[in-house]
N, C-alpha and C positions, 0 to 999 in steps of 0.2 A: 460879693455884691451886698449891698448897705439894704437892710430890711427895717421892719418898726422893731421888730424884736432887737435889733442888734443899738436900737435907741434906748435897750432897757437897761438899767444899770444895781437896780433894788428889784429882789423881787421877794416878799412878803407873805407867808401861810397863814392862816389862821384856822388850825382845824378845832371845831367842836367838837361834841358830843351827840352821835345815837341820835339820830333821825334821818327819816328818809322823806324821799325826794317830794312824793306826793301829799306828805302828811306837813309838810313848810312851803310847797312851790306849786300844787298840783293846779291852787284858781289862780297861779297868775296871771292868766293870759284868757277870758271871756271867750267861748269859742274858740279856743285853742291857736290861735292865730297872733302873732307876735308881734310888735308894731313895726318889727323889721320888714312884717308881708311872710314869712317863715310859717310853717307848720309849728306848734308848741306841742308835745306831749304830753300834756296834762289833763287833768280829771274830766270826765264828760258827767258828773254825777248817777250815770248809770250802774258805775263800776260796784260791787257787790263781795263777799263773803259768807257764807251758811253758819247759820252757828251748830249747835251741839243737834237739835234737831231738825235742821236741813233747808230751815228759813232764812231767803236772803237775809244781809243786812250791809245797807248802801250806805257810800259814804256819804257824808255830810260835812256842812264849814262848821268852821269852829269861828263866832263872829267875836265882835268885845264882848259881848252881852252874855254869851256863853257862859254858866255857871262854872267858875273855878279855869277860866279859858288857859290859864297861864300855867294850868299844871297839868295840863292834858299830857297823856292819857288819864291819868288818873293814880298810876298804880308803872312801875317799870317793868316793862314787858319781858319776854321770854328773849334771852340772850346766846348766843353760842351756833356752834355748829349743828347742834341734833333740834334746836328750836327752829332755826335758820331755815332746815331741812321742811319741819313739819309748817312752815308758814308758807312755803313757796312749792311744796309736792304732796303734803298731808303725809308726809311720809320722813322716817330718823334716815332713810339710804335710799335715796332715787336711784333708777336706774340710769348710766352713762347715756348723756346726749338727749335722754329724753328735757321737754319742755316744760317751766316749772308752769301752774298751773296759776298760781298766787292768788289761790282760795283758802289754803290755812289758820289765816291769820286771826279770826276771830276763836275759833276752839283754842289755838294754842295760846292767845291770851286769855280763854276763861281760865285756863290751866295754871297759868303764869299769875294772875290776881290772888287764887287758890293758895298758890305757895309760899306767894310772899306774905301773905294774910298767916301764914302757919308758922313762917319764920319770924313772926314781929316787924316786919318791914312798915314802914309808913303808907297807909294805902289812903285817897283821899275818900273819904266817906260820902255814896254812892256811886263810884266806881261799878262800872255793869262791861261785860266783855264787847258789846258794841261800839265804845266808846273809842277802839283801834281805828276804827272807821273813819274819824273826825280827823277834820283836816284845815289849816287854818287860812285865812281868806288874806287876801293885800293889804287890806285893813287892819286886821290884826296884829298881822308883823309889817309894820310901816318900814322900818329899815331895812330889812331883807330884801324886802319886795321892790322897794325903790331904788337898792344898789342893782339888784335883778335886772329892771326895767332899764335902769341910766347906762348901764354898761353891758355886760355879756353872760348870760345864762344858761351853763348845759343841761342839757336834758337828757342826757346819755354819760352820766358820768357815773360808773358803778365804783363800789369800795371794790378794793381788791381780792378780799377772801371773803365767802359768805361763811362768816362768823362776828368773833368779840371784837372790842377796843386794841388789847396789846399785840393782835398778829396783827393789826391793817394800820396803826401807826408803824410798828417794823417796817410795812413793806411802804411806807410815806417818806422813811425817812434812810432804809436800807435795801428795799428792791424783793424783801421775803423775812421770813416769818422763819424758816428754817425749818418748816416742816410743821411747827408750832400752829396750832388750829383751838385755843382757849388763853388764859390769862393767868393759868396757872406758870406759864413762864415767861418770865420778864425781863430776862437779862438775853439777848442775843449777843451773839462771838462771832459777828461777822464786821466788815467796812462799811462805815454808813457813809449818809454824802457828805456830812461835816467833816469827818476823815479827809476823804476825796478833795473835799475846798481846802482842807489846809494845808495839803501834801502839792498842791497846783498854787496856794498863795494867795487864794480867793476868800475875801473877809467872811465871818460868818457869825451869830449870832444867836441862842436861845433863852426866850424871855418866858419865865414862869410869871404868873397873874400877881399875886399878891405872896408866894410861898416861891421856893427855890426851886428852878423847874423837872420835871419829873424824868423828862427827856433824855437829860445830861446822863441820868443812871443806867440808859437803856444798853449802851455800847460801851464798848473800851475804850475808843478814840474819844468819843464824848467826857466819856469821866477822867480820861487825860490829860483833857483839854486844859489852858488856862482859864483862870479866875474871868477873866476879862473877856471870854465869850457866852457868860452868862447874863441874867440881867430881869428884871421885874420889870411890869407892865408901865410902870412909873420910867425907869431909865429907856424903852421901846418911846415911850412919850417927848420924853428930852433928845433922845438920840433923832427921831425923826423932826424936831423944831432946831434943832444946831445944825441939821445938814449931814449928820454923820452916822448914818444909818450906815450897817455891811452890807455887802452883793447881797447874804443873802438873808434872812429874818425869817425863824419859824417861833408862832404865838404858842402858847398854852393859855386856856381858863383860868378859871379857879374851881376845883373839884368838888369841890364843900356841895351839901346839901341848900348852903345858903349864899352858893357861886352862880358863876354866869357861863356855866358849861353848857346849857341847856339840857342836861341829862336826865331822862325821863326818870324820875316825877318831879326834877328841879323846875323853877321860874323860869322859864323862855323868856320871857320882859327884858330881865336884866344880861341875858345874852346878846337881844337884841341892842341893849343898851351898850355893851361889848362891842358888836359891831359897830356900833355906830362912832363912838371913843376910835377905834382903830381906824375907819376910815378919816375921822376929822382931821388926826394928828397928821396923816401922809397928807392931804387933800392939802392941807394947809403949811404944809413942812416946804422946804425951798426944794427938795429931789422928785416932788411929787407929777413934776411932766417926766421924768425915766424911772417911774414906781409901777409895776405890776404887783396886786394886791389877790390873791385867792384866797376864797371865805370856803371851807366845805367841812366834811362831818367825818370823823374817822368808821363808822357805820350806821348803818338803819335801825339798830337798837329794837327791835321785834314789832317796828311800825309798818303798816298798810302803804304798800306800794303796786301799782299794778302793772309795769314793766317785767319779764322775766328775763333775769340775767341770761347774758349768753354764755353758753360753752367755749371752746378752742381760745381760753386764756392758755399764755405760755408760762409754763413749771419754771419758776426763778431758777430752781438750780436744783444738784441731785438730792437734794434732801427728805426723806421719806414723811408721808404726810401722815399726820394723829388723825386717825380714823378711816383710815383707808382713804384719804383727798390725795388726789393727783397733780390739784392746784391748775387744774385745767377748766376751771369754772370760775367766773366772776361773781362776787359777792352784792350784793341790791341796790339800787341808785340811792344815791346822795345828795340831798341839796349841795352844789358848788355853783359860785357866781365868779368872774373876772373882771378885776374892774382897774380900769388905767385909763389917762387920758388919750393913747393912743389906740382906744376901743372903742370903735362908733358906738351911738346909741341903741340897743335894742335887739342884738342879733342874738338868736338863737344857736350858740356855737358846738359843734360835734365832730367828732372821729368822722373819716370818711367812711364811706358802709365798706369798702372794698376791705378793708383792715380792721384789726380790734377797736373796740371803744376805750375814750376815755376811762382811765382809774387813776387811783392815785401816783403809781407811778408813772403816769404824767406829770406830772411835777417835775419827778426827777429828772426824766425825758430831756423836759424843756432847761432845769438848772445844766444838765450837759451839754445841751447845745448852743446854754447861749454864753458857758462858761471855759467850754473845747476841753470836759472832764470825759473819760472814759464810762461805759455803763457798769453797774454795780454785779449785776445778772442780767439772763436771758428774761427776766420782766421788762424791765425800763429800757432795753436795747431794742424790746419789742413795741414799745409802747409810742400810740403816739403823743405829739408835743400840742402846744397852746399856740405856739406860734401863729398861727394864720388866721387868731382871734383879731390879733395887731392891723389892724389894717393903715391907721394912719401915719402922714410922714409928718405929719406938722402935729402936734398935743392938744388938744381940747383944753378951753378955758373955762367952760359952762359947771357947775354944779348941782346933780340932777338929783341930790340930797339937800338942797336950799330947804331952809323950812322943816323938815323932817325931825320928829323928835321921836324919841321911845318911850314905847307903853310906861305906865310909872311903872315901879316894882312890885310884885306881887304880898303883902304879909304874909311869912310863914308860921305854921304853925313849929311848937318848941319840938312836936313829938316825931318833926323830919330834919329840922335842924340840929336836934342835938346828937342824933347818929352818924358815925363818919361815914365817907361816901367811898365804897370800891377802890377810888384809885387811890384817895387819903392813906387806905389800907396798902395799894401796893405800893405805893411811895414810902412811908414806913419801914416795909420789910428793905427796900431797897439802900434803907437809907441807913439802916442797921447794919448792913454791909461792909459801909465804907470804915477803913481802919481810925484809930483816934489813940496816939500813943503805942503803939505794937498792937492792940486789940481790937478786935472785930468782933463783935458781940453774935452777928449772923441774924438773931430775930432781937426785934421791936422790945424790950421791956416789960414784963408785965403789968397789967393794970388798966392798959391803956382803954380805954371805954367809946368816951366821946369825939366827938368831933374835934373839938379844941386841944385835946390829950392827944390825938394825932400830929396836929397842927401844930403845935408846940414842940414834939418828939423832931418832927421834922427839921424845926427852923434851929432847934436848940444843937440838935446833933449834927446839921449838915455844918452850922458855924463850926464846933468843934474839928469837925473836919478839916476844915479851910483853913485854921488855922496851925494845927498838925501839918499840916500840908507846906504850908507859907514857911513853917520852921525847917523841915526837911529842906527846902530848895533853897531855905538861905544857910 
């Protein structure tokens, strides 16, 4: 039987950086009420956190006018699985099944500001641990909010692991983490779904931002891959105006301090302004009536959310979890938005309550079903799909981003800019990796300092690669 889904032919990721659902989406909706007629889940301004001595401290918008709005929080918050723990139970090891409380979160970012103030990290001067609280209004993120509105908005869509960045892109792109619960491991040895597309015949495609995407290093099948399913945010732009986009297109940022990841304490502006580049090019490309586009965040990044994830997620597979995790817990909502023209305006779209909620592999869920792929694990086999966002059989013509521009860009200061950012770091070691004439060096080079010294290491040694590479096969 012919659905809207089965009219999709592109379907498009864009995951960001490290925020959660209520600290980007919580005012969308005035009364919580959706113009679908929908319940929204978001902020009542009521909601609250204790700090160090037991005094609420309530959220609040984050408007334009907002001192430094653009680099809220201020300082990057408390990351990982024992931070994760202490924002959502006050506690490094909940007890099983109990409900997270999600009163943490301002102690564990005074703690978090503490540290990185110790480590040299860039922190924005006044930075106070209330500032986890803030959350940012319609207005301030025009683009978000308007793809939000114009198309489909969950509000029930958690990260997969409550932890870091590299377990919950694993499980976006391969179904688990492999028991892996921190970032200290980076290379998973399982089948991702680009595997899976290209063992089935199904096009596919990863585009880094401005550098060579970080992705490709995660998997084996990825780093096997051809030249030709790589690609920068520039060839994503050409590829969706010639009509030759793959089935299937997953984005990356740009990682930098002075990118558009949105990674707390980077520029949100210029993510937004990422957004909003990625919808124009489909919006305006000839595939753009059979394009499903998701926008979401690979986690919450140690931000103020007031949802508590549920329990009874299902274990991807046997693999024993770092820190005692049974992977039988979902990790803390996400901003994720769907936007296609075969998605009326304005619904509030969700899991049904009878079954798990949206995560990330949902994604995968839905590339399996709309591509007749096999599931990866017992995650994504269990997960549900996006499918029933689709509702209509004819495409919308309207654009509900007319007019809509993004904030300008933020000035940074030189003293966040010129530090590399985390994943610069783990792209680097990964990149160290790949052999170059029989040798594998294994780590990065000495020296390396800066941002740019990263950034360079990167571009200079994955070319070598490629081209080592291109000699062998001919």
């Amino acid at each position: 039987m012919s659905t809207p889904l089965s009219s999709v032919r592109h379907v498009v990721t864009l995951m960001l950086e490290n925020r959660s659902f209520d600290h980007m989406l919580g005012y969308l909706y005035p009364g919580n009420v959706a113009s679908s007629g929908q319940t929204f889940d978001g902020l009542t301004g009521d909601e609250s956190c204790p700090d160090a001595a037991g005094n609420p401290v309530r959220v609040y918008p984050i408007t334009p006018d907002t001192p430094h709005a653009y680099l809220m929080p201020g300082a990057d918050p408390g990351e990982g699985y024992a931070a994760t723990n202490a924002q959502l139970f006050g506690a490094q090891h909940p007890v099983a099944e109990t409900a997270p409380t999600m009163r943490g979160f301002v102690t564990n970012y005074a703690a978090a500001i503490a540290q990185r103030q110790r480590a040299g990290w860039y922190v924005v001067p006044g930075t106070t641990a209330s500032m986890i609280m803030g959350c940012y209004t319609p207005q301030t993120l025009p683009v978000l909010s308007a793809l939000a509105r114009g198309y489909a908005v969950c509000d029930r869509w958690f990260c997969s692991a409550p932890t870091m960045t590299m377990p919950n892109r694993a499980f976006v792109n391969a179904g688990t983490s492999q028991g892996h619960m921190d970032d200290v491991t980076k290379v998973f040895t399982v089948p991702s779904i680009f595997g899976s597309m290209s063992a089935a015949g199904v096009p596919w495609k990863i585009y880094g931002y401005d550098a060579p995407p970080l992705t490709r290093l995660d998997f084996p099948d990825t780093t096997r891959a051809p030249r030709e399913n790589f690609g920068q945010f520039s060839d994503f732009t050409a590829d969706a105006a010639a009509g030759t986009l793959p089935a299937y297109a997953f984005l990356e940022p740009s990682w930098g301090a002075a990118g558009n990841s949105q990674h707390p304490n980077y520029d949100v502006a210029r993510g937004e302004a990422l957004i909003l580049a990625t919808y124009r090019a489909l919006r305006s490309g000839p595939a753009w009536a059979s394009t499903l586009l998701i926008v979401t965040y690979d986690e919450h990044g140690g931000l103020y959310d007031h949802v508590p994830p549920p329990w009874g997620a299902t274990p991807p597979d046997q693999s024993v979890g770092e820190f005692g995790f049974g992977f039988d817990r979902f990790g803390v909502r996400v901003p994720t938005v769907l936007a296609s023209p075969l998605i009326e305006a304005g619904p509030v779209f969700r899991a049904p309550d009878s079954g798990p909620p949206l995560d990330h592999t949902s994604i995968l869920a839905t590339l399996e079903l709309l591509f007749g792929l096999r599931p990866l694990t017992a995650r994504d086999a269990a997960a549900p799909t996006v499918e029933a966002a689709m509702t209509r059989s004819t495409p919308r013509t309207d654009d509900p981003l007319a007019g809509v521009t993004a904030p300008a860009p933020t000035p940074l200061p030189a003293a966040l800019t010129a530090l590399p950012a985390h994943l610069e770091q783990v792209q680097a070691e990964l990149t160290a990796r790949l052999t170059v004439d029989g040798d594998s060096p294994i780590e990065p080079p000495p020296g390396l300092s800066t941002a740019t010294d990263y950034q360079h290491y990167i571009e200079q040694h994955t070319a070598a690669w490629e081209a080592a590479r291109a000699g062998r096969v001919h």
